[in-house]
Residue, then its C-alpha position, 0 to 999 in steps of 0.5 A: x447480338x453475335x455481331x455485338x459478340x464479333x466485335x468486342x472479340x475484336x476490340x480484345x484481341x487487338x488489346x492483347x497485342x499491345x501486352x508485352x510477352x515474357x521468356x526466361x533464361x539463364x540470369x534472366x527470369x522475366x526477360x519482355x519480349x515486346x510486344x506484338x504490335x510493336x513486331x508488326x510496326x518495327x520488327x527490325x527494332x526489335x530483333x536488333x535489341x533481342x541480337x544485342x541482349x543475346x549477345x550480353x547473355x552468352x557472354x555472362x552464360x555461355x551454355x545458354x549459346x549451347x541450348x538456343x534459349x536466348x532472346x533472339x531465338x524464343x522470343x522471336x516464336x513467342x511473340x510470332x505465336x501470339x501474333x499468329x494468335x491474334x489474327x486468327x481470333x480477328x479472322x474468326x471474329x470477322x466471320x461471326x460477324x458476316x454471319x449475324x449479318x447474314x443470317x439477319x439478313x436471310x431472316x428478315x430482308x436488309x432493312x426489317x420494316x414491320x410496317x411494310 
C-alpha cells in the first residue's frame, strides 16, 4: 500500500512539471514562465526567450529595469523552486517506497509463501 502510495506520488510530481508557471509584471499580468520539464531539457532556451521578453518589458516599463521584477530574474527562482520542489517529493517518495519494502520484507521474508 505505501509502495502504491510512493508511486502515484511520483507519477504526480513528474505531472506537475510538465504545468507552466506564471509571474506578474508591470504590462504583463500572466506572463508563462515555462514550464520545469522544458528548464530541465533546454534551459538556455529558455533563459534566451525570458533575456529577450526582458528586454521588451524595460523598454515599455522602464521602472521594472529598477525593482529586478522582470522575467529574466523571477522566472528564473520560480521555476527553479518548483523544480527543487519537485525533486524533493520524488526523493522523499523514493524513500517511502524502499521503506514499504523493507518493512515488508522485515515482516514476512522476501518472497511471503504461507505454505512453506
Amino acid at each position: 500500500m505505501l509502495s502504491a502510495a510512493g508511486a502515484a506520488v511520483i507519477v504526480l510530481a513528474l505531472a506537475s512539471s510538465f504545468f507552466p508557471v506564471h509571474a506578474s509584471f508591470k504590462g504583463e499580468r500572466s506572463y508563462n514562465c515555462g514550464s520545469p520539464f522544458h528548464r530541465y531539457r533546454s534551459p538556455k532556451a529558455l533563459k534566451t526567450q525570458w533575456a529577450r521578453d526582458t528586454l521588451i518589458i524595460v523598454n515599455a516599463y522602464p521602472i521594472t529595469a529598477v525593482t529586478h521584477k522582470t522575467p529574466l530574474v523571477v522566472c528564473r527562482d520560480k521555476v527553479q523552486f518548483r523544480l527543487t520542489v519537485t525533486k524533493v517529493v520524488i526523493v522523499l517518495a523514493v524513500l517511502v517506497i524502499a521503506a514499504s519494502i523493507g518493512i515488508y520484507w522485515h515482516l514476512f521474508g522476501f518472497i511471503y509463501d504461507p505454505h512453506v
